[in-house]
DSSP file (Angstrom, degrees, kcal/mol; ACC not computed):
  #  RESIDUE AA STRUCTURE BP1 BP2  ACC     N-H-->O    O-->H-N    N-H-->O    O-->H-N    TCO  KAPPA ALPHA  PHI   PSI    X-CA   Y-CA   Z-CA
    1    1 A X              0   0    0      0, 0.0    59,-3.1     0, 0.0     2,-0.6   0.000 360.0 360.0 360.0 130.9  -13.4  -73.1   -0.7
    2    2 A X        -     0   0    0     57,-0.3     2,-0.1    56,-0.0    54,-0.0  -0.978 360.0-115.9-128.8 142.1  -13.0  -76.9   -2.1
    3    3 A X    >   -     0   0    0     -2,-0.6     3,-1.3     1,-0.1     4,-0.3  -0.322  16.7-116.4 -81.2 146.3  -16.0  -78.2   -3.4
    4    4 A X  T 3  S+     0   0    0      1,-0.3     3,-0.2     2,-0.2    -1,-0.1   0.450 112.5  75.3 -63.0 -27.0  -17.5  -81.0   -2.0
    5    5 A X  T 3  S+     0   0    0      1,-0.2    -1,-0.3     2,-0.1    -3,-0.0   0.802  86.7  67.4 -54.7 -54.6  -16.6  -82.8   -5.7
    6    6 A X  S <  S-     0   0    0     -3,-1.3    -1,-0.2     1,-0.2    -2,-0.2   0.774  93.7-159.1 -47.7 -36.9  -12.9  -83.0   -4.4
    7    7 A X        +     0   0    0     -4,-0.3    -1,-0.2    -3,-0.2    -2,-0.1  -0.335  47.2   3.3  64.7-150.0  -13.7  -85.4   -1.9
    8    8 A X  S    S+     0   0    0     -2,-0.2     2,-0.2    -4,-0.0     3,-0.0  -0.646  75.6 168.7 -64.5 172.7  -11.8  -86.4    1.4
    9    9 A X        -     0   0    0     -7,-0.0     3,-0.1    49,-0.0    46,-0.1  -0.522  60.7 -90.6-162.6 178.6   -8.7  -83.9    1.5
   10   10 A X  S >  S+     0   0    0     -2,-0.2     3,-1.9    41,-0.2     4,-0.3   0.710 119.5  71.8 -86.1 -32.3   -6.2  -83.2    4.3
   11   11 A X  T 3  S+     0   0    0      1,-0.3     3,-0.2    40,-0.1    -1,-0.1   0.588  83.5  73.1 -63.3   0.3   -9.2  -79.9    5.6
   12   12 A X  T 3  S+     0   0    0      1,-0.2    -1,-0.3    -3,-0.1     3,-0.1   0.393  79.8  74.5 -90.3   1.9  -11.3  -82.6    6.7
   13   13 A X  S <  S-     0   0    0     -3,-1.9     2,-0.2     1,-0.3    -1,-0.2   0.703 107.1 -72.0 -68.7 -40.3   -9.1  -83.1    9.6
   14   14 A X        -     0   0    0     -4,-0.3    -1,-0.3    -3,-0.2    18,-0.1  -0.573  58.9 -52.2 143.0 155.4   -9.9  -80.3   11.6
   15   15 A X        +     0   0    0     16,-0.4    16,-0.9    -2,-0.2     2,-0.3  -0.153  58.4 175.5 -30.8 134.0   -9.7  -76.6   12.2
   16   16 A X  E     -A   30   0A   0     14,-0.2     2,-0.2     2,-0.1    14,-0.2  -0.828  20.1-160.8-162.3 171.2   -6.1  -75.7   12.0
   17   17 A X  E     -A   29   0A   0     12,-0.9    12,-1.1    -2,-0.3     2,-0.2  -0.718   8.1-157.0-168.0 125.6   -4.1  -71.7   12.1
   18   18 A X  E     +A   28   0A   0     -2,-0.2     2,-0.3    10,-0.2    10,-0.2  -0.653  27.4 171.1 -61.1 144.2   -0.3  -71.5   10.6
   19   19 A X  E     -A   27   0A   0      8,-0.6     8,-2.7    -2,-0.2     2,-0.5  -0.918  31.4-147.4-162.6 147.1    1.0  -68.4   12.5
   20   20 A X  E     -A   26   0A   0     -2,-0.3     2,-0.2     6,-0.2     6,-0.2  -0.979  25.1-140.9-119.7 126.0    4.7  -67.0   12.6
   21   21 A X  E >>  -A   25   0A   0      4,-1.5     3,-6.3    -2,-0.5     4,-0.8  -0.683  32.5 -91.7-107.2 144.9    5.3  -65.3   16.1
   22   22 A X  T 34 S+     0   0    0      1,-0.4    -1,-0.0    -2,-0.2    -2,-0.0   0.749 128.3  63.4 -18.1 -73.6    7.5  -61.7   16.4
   23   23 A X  T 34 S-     0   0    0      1,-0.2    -1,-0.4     2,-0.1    -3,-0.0   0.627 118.6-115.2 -69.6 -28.7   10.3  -64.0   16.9
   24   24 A X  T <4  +     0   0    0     -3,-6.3     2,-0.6     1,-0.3    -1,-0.2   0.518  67.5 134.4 110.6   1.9   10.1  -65.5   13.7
   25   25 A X  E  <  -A   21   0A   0     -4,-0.8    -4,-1.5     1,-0.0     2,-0.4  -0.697  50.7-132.8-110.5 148.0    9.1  -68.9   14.5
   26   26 A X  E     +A   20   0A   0     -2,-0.6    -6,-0.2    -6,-0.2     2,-0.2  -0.545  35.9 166.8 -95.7 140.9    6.2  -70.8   12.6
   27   27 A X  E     -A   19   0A   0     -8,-2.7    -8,-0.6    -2,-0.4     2,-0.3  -0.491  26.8-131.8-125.2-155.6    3.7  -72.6   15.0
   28   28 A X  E     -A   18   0A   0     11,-0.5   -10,-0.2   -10,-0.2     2,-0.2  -0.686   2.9-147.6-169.5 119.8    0.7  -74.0   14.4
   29   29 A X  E     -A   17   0A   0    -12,-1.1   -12,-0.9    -2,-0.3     2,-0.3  -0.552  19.1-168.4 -82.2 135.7   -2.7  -73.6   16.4
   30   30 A X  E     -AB  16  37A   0      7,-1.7     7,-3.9    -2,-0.2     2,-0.3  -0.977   3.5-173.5-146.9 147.0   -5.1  -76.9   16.3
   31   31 A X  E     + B   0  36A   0    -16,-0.9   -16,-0.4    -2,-0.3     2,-0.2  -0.998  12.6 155.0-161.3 114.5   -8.6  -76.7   17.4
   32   32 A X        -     0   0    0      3,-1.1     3,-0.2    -2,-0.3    -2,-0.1  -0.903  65.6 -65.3-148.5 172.4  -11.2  -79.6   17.9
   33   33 A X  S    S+     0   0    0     -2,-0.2     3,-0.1     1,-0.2    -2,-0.0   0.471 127.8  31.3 -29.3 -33.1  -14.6  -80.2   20.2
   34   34 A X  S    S-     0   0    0      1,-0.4     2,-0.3     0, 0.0    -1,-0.2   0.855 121.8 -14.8-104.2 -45.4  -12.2  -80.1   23.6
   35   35 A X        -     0   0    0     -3,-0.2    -3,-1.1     2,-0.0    -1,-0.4  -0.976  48.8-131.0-162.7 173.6   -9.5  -78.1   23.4
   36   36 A X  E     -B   31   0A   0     -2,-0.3     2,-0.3    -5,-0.2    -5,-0.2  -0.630  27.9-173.4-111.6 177.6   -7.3  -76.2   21.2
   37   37 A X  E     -B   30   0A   0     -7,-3.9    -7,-1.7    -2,-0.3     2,-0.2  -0.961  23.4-131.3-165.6 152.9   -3.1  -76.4   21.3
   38   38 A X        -     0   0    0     -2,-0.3     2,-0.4    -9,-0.2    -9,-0.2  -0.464  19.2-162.2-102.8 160.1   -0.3  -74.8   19.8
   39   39 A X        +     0   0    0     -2,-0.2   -11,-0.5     1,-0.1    -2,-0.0  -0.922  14.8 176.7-159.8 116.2    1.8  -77.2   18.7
   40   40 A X        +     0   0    0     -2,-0.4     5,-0.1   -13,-0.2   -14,-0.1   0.654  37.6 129.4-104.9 -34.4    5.8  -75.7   17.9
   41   41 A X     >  -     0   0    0      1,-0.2     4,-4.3     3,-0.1     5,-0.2  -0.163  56.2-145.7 -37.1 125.6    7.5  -79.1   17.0
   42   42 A X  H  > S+     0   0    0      1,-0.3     4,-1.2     2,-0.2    -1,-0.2   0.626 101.8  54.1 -92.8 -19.0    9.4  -78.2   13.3
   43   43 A X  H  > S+     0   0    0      2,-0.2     4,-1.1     3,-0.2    -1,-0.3   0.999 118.8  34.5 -89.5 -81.8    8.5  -81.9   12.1
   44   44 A X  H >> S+     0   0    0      2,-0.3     4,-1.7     1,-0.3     3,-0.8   0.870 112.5  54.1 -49.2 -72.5    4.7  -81.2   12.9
   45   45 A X  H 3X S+     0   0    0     -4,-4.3     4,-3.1     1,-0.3    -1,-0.3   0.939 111.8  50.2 -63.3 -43.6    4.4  -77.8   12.1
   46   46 A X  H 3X S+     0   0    0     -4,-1.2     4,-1.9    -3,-0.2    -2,-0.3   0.864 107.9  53.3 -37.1 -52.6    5.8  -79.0    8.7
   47   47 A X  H <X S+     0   0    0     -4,-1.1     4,-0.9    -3,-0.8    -2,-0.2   0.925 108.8  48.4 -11.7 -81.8    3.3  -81.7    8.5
   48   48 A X  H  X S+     0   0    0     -4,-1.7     4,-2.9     2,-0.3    -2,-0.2   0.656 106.1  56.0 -76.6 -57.2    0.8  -79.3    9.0
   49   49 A X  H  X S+     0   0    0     -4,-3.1     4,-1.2    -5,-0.3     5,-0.4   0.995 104.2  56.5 -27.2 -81.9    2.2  -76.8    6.1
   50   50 A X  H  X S+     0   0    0     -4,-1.9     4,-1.2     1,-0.2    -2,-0.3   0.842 105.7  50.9 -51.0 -29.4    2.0  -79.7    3.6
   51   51 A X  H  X S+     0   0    0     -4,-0.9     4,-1.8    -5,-0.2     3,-0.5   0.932 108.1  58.6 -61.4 -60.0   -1.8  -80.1    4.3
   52   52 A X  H >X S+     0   0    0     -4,-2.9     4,-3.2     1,-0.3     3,-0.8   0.735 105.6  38.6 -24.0 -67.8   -1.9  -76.8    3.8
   53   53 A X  H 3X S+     0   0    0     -4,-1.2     4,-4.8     1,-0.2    -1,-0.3   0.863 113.4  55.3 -41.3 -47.6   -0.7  -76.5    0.5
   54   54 A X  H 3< S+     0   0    0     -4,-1.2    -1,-0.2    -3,-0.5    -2,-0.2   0.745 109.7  52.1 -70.6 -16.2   -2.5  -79.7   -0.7
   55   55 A X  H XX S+     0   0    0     -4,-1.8     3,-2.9    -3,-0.8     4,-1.9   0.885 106.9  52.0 -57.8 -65.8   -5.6  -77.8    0.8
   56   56 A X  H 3< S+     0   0    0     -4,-3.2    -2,-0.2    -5,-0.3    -3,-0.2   0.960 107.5  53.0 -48.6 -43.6   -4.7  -74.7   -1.4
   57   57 A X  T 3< S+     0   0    0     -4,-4.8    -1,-0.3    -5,-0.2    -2,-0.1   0.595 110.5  45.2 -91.5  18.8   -4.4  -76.9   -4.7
   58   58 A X  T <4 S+     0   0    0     -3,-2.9    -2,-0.2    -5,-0.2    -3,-0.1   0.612  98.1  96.1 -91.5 -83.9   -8.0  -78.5   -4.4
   59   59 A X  S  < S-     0   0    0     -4,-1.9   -57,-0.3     1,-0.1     2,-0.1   0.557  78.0-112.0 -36.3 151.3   -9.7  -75.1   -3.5
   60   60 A X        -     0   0    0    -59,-3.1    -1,-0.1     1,-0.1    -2,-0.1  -0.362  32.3 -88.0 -78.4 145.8  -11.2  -73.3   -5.7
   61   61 A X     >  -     0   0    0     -2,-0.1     4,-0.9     1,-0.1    -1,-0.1  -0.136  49.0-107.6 -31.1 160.6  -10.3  -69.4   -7.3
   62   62 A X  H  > S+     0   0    0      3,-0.2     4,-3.9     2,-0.1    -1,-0.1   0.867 119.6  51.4 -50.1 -67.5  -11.7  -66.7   -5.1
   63   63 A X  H  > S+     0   0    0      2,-0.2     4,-1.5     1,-0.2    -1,-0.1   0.905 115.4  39.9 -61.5 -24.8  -14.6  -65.8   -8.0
   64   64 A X  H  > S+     0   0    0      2,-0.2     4,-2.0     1,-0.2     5,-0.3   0.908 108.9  62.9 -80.7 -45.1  -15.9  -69.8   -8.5
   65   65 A X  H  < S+     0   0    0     -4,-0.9    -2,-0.2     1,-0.2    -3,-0.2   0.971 112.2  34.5 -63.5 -40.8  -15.5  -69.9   -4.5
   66   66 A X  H >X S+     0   0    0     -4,-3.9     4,-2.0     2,-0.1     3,-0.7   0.869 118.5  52.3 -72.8 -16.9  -18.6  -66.9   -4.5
   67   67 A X  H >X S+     0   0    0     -4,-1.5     4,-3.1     1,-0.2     3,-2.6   0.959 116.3  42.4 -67.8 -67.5  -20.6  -68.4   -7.8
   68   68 A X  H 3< S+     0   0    0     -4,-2.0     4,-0.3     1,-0.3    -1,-0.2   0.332 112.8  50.0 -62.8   0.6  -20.5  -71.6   -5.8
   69   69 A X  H <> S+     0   0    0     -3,-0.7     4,-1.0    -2,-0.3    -1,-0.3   0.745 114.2  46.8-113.7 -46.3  -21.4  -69.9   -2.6
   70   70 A X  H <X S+     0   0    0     -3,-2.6     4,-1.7    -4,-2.0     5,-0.3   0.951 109.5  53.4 -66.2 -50.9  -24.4  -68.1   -4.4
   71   71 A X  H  X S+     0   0    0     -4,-3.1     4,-0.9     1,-0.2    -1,-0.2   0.808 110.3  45.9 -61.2 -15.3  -25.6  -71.2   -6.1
   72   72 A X  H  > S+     0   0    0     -4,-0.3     4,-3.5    -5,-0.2    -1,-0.2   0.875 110.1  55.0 -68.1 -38.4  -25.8  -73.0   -3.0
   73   73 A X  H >< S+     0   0    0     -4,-1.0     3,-5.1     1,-0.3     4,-0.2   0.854 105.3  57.9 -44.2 -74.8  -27.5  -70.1   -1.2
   74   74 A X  H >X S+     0   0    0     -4,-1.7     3,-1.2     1,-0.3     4,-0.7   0.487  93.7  58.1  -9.1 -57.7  -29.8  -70.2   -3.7
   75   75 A X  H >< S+     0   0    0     -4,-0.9     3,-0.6    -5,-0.3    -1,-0.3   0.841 102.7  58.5 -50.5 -39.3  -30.8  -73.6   -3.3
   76   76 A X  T << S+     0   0    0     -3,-5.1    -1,-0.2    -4,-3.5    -2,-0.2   0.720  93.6  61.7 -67.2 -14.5  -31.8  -72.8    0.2
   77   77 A X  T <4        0   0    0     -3,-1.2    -1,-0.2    -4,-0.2    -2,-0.2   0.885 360.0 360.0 -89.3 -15.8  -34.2  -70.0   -0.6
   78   78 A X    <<        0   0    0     -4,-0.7    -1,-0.2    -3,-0.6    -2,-0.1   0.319 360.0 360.0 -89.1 360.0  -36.6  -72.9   -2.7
């Protein structure tokens, strides 16, 4: 989860899937309001990686990402 604190990021881009197929090649699944596409270009799917990462080192630990998940909840029940 990356907190709302973080501001824009590369995850604000859209819905996105890394996936390594039997064969051993990394693709990369992209998914908006019309249609989704796989997308195999090594330049791209590299592209796509580096968001990734840059994703992973905003977001938060696994335990802050549920506190932060309760306190919101929370807010909704008042």
């Amino acid at each position: 989860m990356v907190p709302a604190s973080v501001g824009a990021y590369p995850g604000v881009a859209g819905a996105f899937v890394l996936a390594t197929l039997p064969t051993g090649e990394d693709v990369v699944y992209l998914d908006d309001q019309l249609k989704g596409q796989v997308i195999d270009h090594t330049e791209d799917v590299l592209a796509v990686r580096s968001s990734w990462e840059s994703i992973e080192g905003e977001a938060l630990p696994p335990r802050q990402s549920m506190e932060l998940l309760a306190e919101v909840a929370e807010t909704w029940r008042t």
